[in-house]
N, C-alpha and C positions, 0 to 999 in steps of 0.2 A: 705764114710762118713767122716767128718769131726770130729777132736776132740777138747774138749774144757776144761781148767782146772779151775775148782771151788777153789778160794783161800780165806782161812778162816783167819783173823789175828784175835789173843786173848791177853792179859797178863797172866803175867808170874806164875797166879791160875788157868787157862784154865784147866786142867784135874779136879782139885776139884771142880769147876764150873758147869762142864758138867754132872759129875757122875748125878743128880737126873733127868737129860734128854737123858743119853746115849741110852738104853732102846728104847725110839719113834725112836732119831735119827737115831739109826741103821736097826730100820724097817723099817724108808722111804730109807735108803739106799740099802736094801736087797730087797722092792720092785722095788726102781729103776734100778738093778742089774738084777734083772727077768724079766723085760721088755726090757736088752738091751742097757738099755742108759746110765747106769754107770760101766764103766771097770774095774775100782779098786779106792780105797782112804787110806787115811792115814794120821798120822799124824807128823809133821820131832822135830826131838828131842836136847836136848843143845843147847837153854832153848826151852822147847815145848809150842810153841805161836803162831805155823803153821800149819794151815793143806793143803789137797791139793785132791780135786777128778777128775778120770779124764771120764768126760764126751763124750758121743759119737753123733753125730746128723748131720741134714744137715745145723742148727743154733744150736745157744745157748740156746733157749728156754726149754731145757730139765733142764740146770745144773740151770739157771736161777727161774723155777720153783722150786724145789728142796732146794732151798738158802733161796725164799720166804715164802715156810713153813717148812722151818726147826726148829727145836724148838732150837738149837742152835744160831737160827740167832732172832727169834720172842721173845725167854728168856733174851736175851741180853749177853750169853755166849760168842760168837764173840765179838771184835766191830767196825770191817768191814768187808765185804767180794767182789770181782769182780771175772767177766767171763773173760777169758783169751782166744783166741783162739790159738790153738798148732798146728803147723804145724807140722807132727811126718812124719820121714824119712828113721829112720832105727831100725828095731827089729820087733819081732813079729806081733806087735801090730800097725806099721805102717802104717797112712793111706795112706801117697803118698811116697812109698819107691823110694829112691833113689840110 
């Protein structure tokens, strides 16, 4: 399978923003978790404006869905997001080790 990273850009009130939607957010992420197709996510820190999930599939249509109802992305808490695909090489998690 292929992996793919869901990248969230916010300003620099992104954590205040989110709190009244973290709640849904994290549920559609714990069911996409339980199906498989999301590996892990996160958010990167100093200033926190980034996030980053990393998506699993044979396309992007998994992290791509997931973005379009995210209520992050539909509340206007982001105010962009793109699919990235990751070519992943080496560690665990690798999908074509080298």
């Amino acid at each position: 399978m292929k992996r793919f990273l869901l990248i969230y850009e916010a300003d620099a009130d992104y954590v205040e923003r989110r709190a009244p939607h973290r709640a849904a957010h994290l549920e559609r992420a714990r069911a996409a978790a339980a199906r498989g197709e999301l590996l892990m996510g996160g958010v990167l820190t100093e200033p926190t404006d980034t996030s980053m999930m990393l998506f699993q599939g044979e396309g992007p249509e998994a992290a791509i869905e997931f973005a379009r109802g995210d209520p992050y992305v539909t509340e206007g808490v982001v105010r962009s997001w793109r699919v990235r695909e990751w070519i992943t090489v080496v560690g665990t998690l690798a999908a074509t080790p080298a």
